[in-house]
C-alpha positions in Angstrom: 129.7 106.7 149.9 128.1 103.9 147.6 124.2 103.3 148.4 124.4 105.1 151.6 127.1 102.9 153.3 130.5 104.7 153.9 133.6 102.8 152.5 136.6 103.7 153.5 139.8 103.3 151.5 142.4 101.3 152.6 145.7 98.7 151.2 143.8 95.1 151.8 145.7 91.6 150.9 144.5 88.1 151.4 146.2 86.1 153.7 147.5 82.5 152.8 144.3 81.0 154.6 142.3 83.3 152.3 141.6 85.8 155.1 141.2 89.8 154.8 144.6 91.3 156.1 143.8 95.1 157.1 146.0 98.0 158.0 145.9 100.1 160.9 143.0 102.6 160.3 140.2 100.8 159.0 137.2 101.9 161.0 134.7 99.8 159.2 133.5 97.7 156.2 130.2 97.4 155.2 128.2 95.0 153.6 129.3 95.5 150.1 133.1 95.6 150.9 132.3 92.0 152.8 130.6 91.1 149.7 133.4 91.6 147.1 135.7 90.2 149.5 133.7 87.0 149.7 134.0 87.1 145.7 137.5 88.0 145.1 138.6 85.2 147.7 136.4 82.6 146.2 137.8 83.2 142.7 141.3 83.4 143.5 141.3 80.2 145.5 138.9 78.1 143.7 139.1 79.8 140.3 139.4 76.1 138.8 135.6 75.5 140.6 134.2 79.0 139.3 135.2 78.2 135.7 133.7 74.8 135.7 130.6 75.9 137.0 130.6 78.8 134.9 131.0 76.8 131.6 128.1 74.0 133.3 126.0 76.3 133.5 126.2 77.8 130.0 125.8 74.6 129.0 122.7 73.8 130.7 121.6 77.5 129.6 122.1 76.4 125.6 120.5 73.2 126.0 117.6 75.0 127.2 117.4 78.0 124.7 117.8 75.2 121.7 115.0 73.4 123.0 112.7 75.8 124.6 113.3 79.0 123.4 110.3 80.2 120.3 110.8 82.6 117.9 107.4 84.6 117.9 106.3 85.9 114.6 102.7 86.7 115.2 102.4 90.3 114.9 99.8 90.9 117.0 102.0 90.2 119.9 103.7 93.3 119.1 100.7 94.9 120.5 98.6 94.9 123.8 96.6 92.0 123.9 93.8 93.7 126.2 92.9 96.1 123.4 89.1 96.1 122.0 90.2 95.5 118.2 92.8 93.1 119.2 90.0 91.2 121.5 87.8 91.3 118.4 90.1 89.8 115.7 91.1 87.5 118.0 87.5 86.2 118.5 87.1 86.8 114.6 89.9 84.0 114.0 88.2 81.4 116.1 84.7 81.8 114.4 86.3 81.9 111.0 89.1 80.7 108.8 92.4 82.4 108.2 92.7 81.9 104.6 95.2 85.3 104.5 98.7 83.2 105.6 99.0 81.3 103.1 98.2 82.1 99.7 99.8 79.9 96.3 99.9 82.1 93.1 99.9 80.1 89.9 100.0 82.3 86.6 99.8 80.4 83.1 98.5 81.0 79.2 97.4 78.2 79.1 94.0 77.4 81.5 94.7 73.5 81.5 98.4 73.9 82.9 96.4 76.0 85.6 93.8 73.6 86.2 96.0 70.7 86.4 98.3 72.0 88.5 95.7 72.8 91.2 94.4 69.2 91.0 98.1 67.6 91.1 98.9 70.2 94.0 95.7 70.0 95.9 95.6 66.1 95.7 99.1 66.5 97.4 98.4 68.5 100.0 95.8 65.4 101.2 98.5 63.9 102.3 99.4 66.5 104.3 96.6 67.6 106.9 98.9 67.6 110.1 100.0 70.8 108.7 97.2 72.1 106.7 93.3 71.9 107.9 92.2 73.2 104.9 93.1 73.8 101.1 90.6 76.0 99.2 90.7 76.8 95.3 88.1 75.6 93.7 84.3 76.0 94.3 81.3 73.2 93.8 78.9 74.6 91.0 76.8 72.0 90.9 74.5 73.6 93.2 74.4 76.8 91.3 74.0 74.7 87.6 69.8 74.9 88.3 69.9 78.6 89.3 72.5 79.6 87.0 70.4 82.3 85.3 69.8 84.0 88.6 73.6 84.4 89.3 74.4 86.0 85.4 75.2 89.4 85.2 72.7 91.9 83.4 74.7 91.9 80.6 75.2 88.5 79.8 71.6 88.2 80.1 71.1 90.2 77.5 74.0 88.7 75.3 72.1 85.2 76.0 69.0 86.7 74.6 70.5 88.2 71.3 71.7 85.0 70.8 68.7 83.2 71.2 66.6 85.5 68.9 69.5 85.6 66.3 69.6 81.6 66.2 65.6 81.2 66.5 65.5 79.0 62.8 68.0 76.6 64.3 66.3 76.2 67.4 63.4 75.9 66.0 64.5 72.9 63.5 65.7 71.4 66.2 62.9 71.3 68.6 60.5 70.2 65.3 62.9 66.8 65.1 64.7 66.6 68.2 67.3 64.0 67.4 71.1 63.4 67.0 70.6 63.3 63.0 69.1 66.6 62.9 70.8 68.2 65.6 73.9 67.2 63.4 72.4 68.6 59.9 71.3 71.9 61.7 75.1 72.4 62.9 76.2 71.9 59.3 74.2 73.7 57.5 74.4 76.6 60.0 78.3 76.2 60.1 78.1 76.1 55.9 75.3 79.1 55.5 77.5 81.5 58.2 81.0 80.3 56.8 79.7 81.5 53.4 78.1 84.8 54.5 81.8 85.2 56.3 83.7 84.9 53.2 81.7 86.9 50.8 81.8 89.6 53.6 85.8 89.1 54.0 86.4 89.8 50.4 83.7 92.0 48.9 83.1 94.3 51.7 79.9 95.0 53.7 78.8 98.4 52.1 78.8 97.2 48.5 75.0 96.6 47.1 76.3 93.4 45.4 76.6 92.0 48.9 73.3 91.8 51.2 74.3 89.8 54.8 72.2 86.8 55.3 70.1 86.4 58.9 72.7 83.3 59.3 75.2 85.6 59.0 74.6 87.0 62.5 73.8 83.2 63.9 76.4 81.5 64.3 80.4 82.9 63.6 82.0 79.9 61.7 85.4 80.5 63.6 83.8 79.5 66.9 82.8 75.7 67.0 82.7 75.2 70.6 79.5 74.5 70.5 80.0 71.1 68.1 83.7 70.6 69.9 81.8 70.4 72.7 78.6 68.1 71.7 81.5 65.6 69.8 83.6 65.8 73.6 80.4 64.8 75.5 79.8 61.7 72.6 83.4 60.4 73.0 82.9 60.4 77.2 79.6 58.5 76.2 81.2 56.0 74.8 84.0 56.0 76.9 81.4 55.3 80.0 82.4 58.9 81.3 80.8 59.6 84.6 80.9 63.2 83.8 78.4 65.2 81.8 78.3 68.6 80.6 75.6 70.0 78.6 76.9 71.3 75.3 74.2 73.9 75.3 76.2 76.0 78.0 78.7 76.5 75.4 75.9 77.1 72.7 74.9 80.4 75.1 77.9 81.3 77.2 81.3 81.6 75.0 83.3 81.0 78.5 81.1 78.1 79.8 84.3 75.9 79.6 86.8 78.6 81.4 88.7 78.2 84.4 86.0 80.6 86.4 83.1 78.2 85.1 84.4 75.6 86.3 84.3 77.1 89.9 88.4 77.4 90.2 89.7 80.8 91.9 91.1 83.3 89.3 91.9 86.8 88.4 89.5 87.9 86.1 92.0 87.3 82.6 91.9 83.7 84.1 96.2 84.0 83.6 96.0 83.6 87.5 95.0 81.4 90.3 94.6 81.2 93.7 95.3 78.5 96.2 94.2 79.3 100.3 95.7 77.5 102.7 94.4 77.4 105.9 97.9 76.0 108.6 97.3 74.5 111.5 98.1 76.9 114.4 101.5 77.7 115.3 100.7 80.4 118.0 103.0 82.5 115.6 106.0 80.0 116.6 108.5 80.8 114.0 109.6 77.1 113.9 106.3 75.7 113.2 105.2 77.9 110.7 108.7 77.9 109.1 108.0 73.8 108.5 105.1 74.6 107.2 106.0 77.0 104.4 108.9 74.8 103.8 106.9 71.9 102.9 104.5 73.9 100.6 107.7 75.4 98.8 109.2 71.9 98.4 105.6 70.7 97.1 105.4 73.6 94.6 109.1 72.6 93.5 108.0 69.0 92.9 104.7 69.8 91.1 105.5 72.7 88.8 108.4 70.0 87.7 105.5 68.6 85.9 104.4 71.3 84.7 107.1 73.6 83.4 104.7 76.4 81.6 103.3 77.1 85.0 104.8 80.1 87.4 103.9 79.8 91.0 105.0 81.7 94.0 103.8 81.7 97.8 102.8 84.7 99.7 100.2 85.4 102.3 100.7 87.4 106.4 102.3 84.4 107.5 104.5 83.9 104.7 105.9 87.4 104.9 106.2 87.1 108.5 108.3 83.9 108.8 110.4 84.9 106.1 110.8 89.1 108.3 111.8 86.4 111.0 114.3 84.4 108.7 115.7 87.1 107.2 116.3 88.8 110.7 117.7 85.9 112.4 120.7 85.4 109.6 121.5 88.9 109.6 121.6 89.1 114.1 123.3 85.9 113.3 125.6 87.6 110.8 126.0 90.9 112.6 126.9 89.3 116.0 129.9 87.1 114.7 131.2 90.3 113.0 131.0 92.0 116.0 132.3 89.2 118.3 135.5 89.4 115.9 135.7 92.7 115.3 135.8 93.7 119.2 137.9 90.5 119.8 141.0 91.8 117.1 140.3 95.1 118.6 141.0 93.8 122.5 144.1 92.2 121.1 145.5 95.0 119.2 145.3 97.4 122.2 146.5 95.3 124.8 148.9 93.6 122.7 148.1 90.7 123.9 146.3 87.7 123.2 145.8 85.5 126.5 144.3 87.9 128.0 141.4 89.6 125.7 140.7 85.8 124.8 139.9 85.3 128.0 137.5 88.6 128.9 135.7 87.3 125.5 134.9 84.2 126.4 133.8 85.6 129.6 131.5 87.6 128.0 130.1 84.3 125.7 129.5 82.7 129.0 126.8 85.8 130.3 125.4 85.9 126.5 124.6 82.2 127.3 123.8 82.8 130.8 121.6 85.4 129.5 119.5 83.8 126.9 119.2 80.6 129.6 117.5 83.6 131.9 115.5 84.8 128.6 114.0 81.6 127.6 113.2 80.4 131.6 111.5 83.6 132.4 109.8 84.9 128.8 110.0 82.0 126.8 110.2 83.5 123.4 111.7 86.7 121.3 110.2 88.5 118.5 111.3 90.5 115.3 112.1 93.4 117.9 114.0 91.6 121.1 115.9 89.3 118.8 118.7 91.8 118.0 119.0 92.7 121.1 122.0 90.1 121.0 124.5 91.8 119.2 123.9 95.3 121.8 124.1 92.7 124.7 127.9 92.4 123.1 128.9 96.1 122.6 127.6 96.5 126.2 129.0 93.2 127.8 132.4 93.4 126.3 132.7 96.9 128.2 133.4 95.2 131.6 136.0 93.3 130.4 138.0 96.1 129.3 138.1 97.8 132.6 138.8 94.7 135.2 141.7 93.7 132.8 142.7 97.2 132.2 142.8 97.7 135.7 144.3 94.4 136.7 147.8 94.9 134.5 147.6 98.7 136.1 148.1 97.2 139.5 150.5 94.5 138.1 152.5 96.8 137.0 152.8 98.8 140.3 154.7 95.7 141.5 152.2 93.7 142.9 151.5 89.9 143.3 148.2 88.0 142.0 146.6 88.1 145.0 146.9 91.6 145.9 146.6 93.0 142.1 143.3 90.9 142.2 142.1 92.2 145.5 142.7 95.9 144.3 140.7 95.2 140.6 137.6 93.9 142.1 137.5 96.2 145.1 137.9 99.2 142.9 136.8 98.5 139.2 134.8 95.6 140.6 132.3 98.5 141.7 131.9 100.5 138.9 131.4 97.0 136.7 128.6 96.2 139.7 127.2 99.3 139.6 127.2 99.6 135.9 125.7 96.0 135.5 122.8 96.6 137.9 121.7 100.0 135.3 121.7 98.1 132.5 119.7 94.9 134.3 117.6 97.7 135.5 117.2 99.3 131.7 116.7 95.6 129.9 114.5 94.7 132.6 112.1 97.9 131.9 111.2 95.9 128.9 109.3 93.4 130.5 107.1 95.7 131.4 105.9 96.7 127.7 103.3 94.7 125.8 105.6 92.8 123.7 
């Protein structure tokens, strides 16, 4: 009994004109027995038809996996898409920027390799905007410049006032004669006064009564000149009809007026790092298009940090991670499916002893891989880190049919019968437990559409 319809076993043949020859004492033959009849006599008279077909249509199912089928690497697919926080990010990410995928780390000693390296980079990436809508690193300060002091931290407030109090003689020269001759003087004789103080203090000690610190002393330190290193930078652009102008009094207050951080770039806070965003164009989590992408940027980097050799950089961000989960994934199902291929293939031939044969059962089963992913990319239209290894089980599984119909098939050859009959006997018999055995596992694989990824 099979599905509720009696069989009844019997010796069947095919007659030359492809007929169903029956012995005395068949009763009756239902549907399914018609069924495998219609099969078996199809493929043993027209077996040159079924293989043509059969390789057509793994063609057809190729060329329309290569072109059509995506490789999903948006996580969020991996989860229902009806749930509240999922609903919410979602709507998040079209109100705001994603500046998480993509993420350039540059790390350097020197702050002008870092600074010119984001310049160089960013200027590059211009050129680029069908893949990239926006490139964040630096920030405009000019707005903040007038409203600096309201954006200072309590204690450099307080390190700005000391200073001011400390150096209120020079000021105060200064402001009696404002001009370039006096500014000038006042430097020098600062620089000379504290370079003095610095010496005697160096090599006769601070607690010896021979030795009484002068109120320059605490004015200006003679090892830090950027405040005339920058007054002199900002004469040379003068004359060099800069357009750019920085006040050397920001230096005067602020030791870091001139870092990496004051100039508005994005950096850790030793200024050895910084930060690039990158905002891609959306993918939809298509593995392809985010994989060009990332390779661009990497081939960019390549090309830029060739000019500047002191200059580390690496890429990382969700995206990045997730494209290269995907890559890494893909070569090794790639990997693990041709060992497996092989391994089962040298295994068929080394039980059967035989070669011809096992060939043939695994190229079969290439044919339903193909037929398969055809099926796969017409009906779901993508995979994701999870379903893509489901290829190499779809092998272990497939290969299993094979075994038994070819098993079966030299079993009856043996018995001393022809083609025809031997062929009749396979699928009639083994045919149905491959049938049977191929509609669970449709059923089981075909559970997973039913999940949320």
């Amino acid at each position: 009994m099979l599905w509720g319809f009696p069989i009844f076993r019997t010796t069947r043949g095919i007659s030359s004109d492809g007929d169903l020859q029956m012995k005395q004492g068949d009763v009756h033959i239902s549907w399914i027995d018609r069924l495998f009849i219609k099969v078996e006599t199809f493929a043993c008279y027209h077996s040159r038809a079924v293989i043509f077909f059969s390789i057509l249509l793994a063609s057809i199912s190729i060329c329309i996996t290569v072109y059509s089928l995506k490789f999903n690497t948006n996580r969020s697919d991996l989860i229902a898409q009806h749930l509240e926080y999922n609903t919410l990010y979602e709507a998040y990410r079209e109100e705001f920027d994603d500046f998480d995928g993509m993420i350039i780390v540059a790390e350097a000693d020197k702050p002008e390799a870092l600074a010119g390296f984001a310049e160089t980079f960013a200027s590059q990436l211009h050129d680029r905007s069908e893949l990239f809508s926006r490139v964040f690193y630096k920030i405009d300060t000019s707005y903040f410049k007038s409203k600096a002091l309201f954006y200072l931290d309590l204690l450099d407030l307080e390190e700005i006032t000391v200073k001011i109090k400390s150096r209120r003689e020079f000021l105060e020269s200064i402001n009696f004669s404002p001009g370039l001759n006096q500014l000038l003087s006042s430097i020098n004789r600062e620089i000379g006064s504290g370079v003095v103080d610095f010496l005697l203090t160096d090599f006769i000690g601070e607690d010896g009564a021979e030795v009484r610190a002068s109120p320059h002393s605490q004015k200006i330190d003679p090892t830090n000149l950027s405040f005339l290193a920058s007054l002199l930078e900002q004469m040379t652009g003068h004359l060099d009809d800069s357009p750019v102008y920085r006040s050397p009094w920001q230096s005067f207050l602020i030791d870091n007026g001139d870092s990496l951080r004051g100039q508005g770039y994005m950096v850790s806070e030793n200024e050895r790092m910084l930060f690039i965003l990158l905002n891609p164009r959306e993918t939809g989590g298509d593995f392809k298009g985010s994989k060009n992408a990332i390779d661009t940027i990497r081939k960019l980097i390549a090309d830029v940090v060739a000019k500047y050799p002191d200059v580390d950089v690496g890429l990382t961000g969700g995206e990045v991670i997730a494209s290269d989960e995907m890559a890494v994934t893909l070569s090794d199902v790639s990997k693990a499916s041709q060992i497996s291929l092989a391994g089962v293939t040298l295994l068929f031939i080394a039980v059967f002893r035989s070669i011809v044969k096992p060939l043939m059962a695994v190229f079969s089963l290439l044919l339903a891989l193909c037929w398969a992913m055809g099926f796969t990319t017409i009906t779901v239209g993508h995979l994701n880190i999870l379903s893509v290894v489901f290829t190499t089980i779809l092998i272990g599984l497939g290969i299993d049919f094979g075994i038994h119909i070819i098993e079966r098939y030299r079993e009856e050859r043996s018995r001393g019968k022809v083609v025809s009959e031997a062929l009749s006997a396979t699928i009639q018999n083994t045919g149905r437990g491959n049938f049977s055995g191929a509609i669970t596992i449709a059923i089981a694989f075909g559970a997973m559409t039913l999940t949320d990824f």
